[in-house]
TORGU-7513 format. One record per residue (C-alpha): residue number from 1; x, y, z. Coordinates in steps of 0.001 Angstrom, whole numbers, plus 524288, in hexadecimal, padded with zeros to 5 digits. Example, Ala and Ser with C-alpha at 12.3 -4.5 7.8 and 13.67 -1.06 7.14 Angstrom:
BEGIN
  num      x      y      z
    1  8300C  7EE6C  81E78
    2  83566  7FBDC  81BE4
This chain:
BEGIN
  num      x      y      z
    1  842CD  868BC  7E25B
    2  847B0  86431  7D5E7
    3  85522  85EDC  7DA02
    4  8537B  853BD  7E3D6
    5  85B81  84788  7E75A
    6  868BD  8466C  7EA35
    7  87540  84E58  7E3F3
    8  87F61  84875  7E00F
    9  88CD8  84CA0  7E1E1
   10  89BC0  8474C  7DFAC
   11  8A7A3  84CA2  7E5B4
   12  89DA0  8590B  7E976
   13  89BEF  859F5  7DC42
   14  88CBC  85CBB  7D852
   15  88A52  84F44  7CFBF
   16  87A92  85054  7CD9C
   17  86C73  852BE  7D54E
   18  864BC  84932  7D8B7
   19  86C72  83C8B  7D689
   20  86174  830AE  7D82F
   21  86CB2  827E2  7D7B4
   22  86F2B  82C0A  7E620
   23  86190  82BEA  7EA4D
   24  855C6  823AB  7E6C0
   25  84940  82957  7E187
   26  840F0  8266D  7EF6C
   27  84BD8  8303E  7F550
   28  849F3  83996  7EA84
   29  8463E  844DC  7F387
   30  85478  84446  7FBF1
   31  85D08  84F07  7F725
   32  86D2E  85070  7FBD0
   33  8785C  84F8B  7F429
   34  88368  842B7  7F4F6
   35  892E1  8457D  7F32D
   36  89934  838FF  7ED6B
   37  8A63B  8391C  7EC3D
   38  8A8DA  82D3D  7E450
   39  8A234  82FB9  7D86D
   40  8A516  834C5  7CA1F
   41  8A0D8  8446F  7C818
   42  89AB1  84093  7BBEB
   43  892AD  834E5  7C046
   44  885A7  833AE  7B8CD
   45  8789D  83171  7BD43
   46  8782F  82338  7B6CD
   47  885B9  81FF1  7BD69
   48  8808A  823F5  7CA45
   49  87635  81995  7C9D9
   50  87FA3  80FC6  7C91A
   51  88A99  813B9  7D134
   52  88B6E  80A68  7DD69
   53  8906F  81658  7E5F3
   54  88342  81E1E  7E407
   55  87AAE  81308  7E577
   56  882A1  811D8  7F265
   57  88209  81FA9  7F6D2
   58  8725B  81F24  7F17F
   59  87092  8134A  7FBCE
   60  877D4  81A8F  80652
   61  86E20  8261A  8043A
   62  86163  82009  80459
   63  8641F  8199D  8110B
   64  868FD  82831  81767
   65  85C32  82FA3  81060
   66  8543C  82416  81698
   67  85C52  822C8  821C7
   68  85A9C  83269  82609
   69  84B1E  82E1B  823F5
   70  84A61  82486  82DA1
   71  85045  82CA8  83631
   72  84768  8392C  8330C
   73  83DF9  83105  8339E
   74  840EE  82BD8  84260
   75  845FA  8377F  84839
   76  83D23  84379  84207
   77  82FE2  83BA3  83CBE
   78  828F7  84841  83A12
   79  8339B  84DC9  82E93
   80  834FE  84044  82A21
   81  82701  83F09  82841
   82  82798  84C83  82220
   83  8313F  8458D  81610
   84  8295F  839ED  81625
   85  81DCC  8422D  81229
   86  8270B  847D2  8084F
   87  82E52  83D5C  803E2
   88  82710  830EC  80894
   89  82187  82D98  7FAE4
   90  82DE4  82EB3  7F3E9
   91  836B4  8283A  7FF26
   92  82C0E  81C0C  7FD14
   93  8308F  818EA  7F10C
   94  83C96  81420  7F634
   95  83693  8084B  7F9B6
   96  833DB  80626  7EC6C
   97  84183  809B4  7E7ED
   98  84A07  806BC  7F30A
   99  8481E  7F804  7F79B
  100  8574B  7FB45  800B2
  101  84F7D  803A2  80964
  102  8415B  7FE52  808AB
  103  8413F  7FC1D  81826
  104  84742  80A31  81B86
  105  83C99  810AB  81260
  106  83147  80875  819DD
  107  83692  80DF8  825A1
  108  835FC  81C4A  81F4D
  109  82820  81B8B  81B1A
  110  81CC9  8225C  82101
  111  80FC6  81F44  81F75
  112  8028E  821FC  824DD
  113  7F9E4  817E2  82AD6
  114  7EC96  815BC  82F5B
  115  7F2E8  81655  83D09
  116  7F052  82626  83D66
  117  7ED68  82F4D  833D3
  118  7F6D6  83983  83889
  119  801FA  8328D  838DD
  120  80C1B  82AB1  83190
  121  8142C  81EE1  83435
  122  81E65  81688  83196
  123  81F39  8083A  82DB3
  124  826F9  806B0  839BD
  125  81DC6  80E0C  84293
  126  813F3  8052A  83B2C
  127  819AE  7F741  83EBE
  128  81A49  7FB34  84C72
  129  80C21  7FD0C  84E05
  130  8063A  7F1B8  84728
  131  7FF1D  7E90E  84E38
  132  80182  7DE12  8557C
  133  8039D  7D1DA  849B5
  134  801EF  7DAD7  83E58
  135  80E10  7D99F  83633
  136  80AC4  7E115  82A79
  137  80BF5  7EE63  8265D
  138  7FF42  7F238  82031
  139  7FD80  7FEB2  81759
  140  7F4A1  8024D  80CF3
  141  7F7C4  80B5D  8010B
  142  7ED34  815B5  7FB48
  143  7EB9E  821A1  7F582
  144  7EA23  82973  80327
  145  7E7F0  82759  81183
  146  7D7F8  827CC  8105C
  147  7D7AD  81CAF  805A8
  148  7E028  814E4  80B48
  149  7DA36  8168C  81A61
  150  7CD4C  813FA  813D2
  151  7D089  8078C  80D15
  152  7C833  7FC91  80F90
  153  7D57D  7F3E4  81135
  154  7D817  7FCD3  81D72
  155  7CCB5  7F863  8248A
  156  7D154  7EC62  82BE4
  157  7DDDC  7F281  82EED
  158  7D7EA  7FD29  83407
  159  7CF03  7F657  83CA4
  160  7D859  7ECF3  842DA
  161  7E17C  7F795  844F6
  162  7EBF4  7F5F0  83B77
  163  7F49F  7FF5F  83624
  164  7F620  80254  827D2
  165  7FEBD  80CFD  8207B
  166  7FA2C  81535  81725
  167  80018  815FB  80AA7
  168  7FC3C  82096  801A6
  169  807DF  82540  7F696
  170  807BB  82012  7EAF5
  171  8156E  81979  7EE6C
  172  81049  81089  7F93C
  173  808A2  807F9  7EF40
  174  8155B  804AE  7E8A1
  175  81E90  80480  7F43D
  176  816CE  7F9AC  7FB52
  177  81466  7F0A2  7EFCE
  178  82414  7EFCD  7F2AA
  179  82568  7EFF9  7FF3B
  180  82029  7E446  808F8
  181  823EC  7E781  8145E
  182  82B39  7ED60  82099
  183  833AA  7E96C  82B30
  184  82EE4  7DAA5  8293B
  185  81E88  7DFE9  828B2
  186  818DB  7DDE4  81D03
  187  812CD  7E9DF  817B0
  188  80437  7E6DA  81124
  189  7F9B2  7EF4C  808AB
  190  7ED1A  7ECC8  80FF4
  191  7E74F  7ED9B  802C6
  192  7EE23  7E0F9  7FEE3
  193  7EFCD  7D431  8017A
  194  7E81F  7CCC8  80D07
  195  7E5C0  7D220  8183B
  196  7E01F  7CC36  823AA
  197  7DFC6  7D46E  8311A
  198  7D686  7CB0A  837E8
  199  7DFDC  7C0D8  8385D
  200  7EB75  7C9D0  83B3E
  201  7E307  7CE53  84653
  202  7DFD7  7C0A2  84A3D
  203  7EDD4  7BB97  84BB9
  204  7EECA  7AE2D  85021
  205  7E73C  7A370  856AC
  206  7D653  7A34B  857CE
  207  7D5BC  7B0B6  85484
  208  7DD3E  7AD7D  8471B
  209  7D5A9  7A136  8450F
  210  7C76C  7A7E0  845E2
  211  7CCFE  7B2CC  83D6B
  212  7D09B  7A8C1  83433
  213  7C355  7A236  8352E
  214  7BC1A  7AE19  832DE
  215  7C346  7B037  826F1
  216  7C16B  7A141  82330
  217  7B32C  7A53F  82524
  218  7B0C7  7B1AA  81D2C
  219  7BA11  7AB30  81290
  220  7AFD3  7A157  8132A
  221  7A42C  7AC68  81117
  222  7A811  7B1CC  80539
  223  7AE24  7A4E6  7FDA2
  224  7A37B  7A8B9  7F3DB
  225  7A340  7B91F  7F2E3
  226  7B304  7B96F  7F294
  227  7B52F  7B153  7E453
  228  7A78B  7B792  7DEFE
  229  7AD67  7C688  7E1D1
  230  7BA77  7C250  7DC27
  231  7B4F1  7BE5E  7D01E
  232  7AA42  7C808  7CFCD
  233  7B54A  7D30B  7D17E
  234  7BFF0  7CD0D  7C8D3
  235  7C30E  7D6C2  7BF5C
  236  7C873  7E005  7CD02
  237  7CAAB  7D553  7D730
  238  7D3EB  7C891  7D8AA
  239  7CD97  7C3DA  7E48C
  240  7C320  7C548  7EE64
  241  7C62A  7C447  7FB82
  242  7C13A  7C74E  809DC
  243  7C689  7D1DD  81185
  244  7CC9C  7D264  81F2F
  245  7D056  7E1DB  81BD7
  246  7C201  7E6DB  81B9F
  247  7BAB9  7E911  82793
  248  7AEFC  7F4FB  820DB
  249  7B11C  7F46E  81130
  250  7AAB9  7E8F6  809CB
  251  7B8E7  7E70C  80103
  252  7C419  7EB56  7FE35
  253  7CE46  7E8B2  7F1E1
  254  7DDCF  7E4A2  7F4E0
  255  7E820  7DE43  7EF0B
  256  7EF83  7D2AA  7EF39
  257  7FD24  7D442  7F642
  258  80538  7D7A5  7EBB3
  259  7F9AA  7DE05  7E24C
  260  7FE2F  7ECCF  7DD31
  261  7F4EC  7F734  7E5D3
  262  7E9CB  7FD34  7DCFF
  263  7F13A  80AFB  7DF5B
  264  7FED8  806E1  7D987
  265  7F709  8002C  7CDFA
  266  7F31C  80E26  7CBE6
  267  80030  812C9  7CD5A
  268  807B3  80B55  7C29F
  269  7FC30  80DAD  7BA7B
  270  7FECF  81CB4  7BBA1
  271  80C96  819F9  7B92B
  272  80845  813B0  7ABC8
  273  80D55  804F4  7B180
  274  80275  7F98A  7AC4E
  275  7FE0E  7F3AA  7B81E
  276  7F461  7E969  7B710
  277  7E820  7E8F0  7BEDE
  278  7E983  7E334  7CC8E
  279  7DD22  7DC35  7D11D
  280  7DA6E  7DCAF  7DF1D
  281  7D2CA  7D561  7E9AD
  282  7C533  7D82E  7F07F
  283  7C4B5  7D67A  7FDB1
  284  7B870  7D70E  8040C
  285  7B3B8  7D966  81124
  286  7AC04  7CCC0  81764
  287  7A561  7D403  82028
  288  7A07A  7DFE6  81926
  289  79209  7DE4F  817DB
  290  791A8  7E12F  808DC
  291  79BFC  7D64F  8064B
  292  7938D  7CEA3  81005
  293  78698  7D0AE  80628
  294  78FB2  7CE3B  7FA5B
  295  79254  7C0B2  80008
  296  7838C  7BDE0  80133
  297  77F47  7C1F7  7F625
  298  78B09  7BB33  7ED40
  299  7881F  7AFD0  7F585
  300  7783C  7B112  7F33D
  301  7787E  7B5B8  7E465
  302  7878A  7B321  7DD77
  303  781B6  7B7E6  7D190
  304  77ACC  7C3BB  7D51A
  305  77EB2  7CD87  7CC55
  306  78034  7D906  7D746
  307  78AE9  7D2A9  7DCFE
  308  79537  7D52E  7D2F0
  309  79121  7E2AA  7D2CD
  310  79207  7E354  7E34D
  311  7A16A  7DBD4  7E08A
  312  7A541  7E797  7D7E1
  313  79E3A  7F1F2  7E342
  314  7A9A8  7EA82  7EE5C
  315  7B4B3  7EAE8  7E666
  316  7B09F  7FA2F  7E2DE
  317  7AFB0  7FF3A  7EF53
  318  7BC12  7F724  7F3FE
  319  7C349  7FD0C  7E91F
  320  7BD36  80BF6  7EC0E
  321  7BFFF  809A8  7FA61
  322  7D0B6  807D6  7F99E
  323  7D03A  81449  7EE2D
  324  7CF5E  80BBA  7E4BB
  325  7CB12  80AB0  7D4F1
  326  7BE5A  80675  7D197
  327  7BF61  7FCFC  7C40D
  328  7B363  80306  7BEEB
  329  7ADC2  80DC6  7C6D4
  330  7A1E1  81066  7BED3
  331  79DBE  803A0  7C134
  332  7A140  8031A  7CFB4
  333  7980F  80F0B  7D14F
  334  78C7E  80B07  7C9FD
  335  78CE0  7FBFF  7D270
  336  78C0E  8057C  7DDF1
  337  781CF  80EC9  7DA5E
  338  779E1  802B6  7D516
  339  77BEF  7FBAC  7E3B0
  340  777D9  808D9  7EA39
  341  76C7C  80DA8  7E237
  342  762E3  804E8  7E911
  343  766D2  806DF  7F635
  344  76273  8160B  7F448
């Protein structure tokens, strides 16, 4: 349908279709038609912006639309979920647009989760199941349910039982660079920042104290590997790190806090903005048993000249494993068909 939005009219009198004064762009697919009385019949467009009435009436309208959301939304889930379907991309954008209502628009969204596969759920529904200490919303963005599921940075969460929405439109990557968090929990990308379950887990007391130990310990172990892979891997890492996210894959690659995700990099690039390069950190898994060979044979041989070569093979398959972009994929494949040739 061409004509969308709201119409405009004075005094009944038919002013103009689809007046974005009265509605912002997030709302763009609500369509009725506002009477004002206390306007001019030959009001502009560029007037309307201005005029401290509309802005006014526009306020009183947003909250109604998302007003008569909530309420679809509590009282008949399964047409509401039918709009969100619809409409959920577009009404996301709102909390890009619309800081007023940022907290009713969190309340609006729906999301899967890697709680079932079949069926949605709210941020709400969400906060009320965490577990017992966790105060954080977790939630990982991708470019559909199977990459994301199979992200190495799902495995911990998955295997201590937490919770983590799925993010897949293109929308979510910028949304949540914006938006930190929801009624007083913080929201966090899995795939940034630290991360640290086993302590979580551990709480207070001896428990925390031998968690902490351990860690002391493995921090310990790999003094030596952690600076040598951050300098061997410079030109497409910032740090080295271990992980507490990895329980099966030997690495993974995530960002700092506040870095820009690999996916919106791509997006402002397609939009023609110049985004410079953001350089990442390698985490790796202490108790993978290639990792564990790396460390011996770094702390054997330094300057064996396989080991660069066996650096570049981590960060690859870290990289391939979140849907990533290989830096040079010719080279990536002929490391890896050199490493398996002699084990045919």
């Amino acid at each position: 349908d061409t004509k969308r939005g709201v119409q405009l009219y004075v005094k009944r009198v038919f002013i103009m279709d689809d007046c974005e004064a009265l509605m912002p762009n997030y709302l763009r697919f609500i369509k009725g038609v506002v009477d004002a009385h206390d306007l001019s019949l030959n009001i502009s467009r560029e007037i309307l912006q201005q005029d401290r009435q509309i802005r006014g009436v526009r306020r009183r309208l947003v909250k109604k639309v998302l007003g008569a959301m909530k309420d679809m939304q509590a009282n008949n889930a399964e047409s509401y979920q039918k709009l969100w379907d619809q409409f959920g991309r577009v009404l996301k954008e709102g909390l890009i647009e619309d800081s007023d209502n940022t907290e009713t628009l969190l309340e609006l969204i729906s999301a899967e989760s890697t709680r079932d596969p079949a069926e949605v759920t709210t941020l709400r529904a969400y906060v009320e199941r965490m577990k017992d200490g966790q105060d954080t919303i977790y939630y990982l963005t991708g470019a559909n349910r199977a990459t994301v599921e199979n992200s190495p940075h799902m495995e911990a969460f998955t295997a201590k039982g937490y919770e983590v929405l799925i993010l897949t439109d293109p929308v979510d990557e910028v949304w949540t660079e914006q938006v930190t968090e929801f009624d007083g929990h913080r929201l966090q990308s899995i795939a940034k920042g630290q991360v640290d379950l086993d302590l979580d887990d551990a709480g207070d007391g001896e428990d925390s104290e031998a968690a902490e130990r351990e860690k002391a310990q493995r921090e310990a172990d790999f003094a030596e590997l952690l600076p040598w892979l951050a300098a061997t891997l410079s030109d497409h890492v910032k740090q080295a790190r271990l992980s507490s996210r990895l329980t099966t894959s030997a690495a993974c690659v995530v960002g700092d806090a506040n870095d820009m995700t690999p996916m919106l990099e791509k997006m402002y690039r397609a939009m023609g903005q110049q985004v410079p390069p953001v350089k990442r950190i390698l985490e790796i898994n202490p108790k993978h048993p290639l990792i564990g060979a790396l460390r011996t044979a770094h702390a054997k041989n330094a300057e064996d000249s396989a080991l660069p070569e066996l650096a570049e093979i981590v960060l690859g398959t870290a990289l391939l494993a979140e849907g990533g972009d290989l830096p040079d994929p010719a080279r990536f494949s002929r490391l890896v068909m050199e490493r398996l040739t002699p084990t045919v």
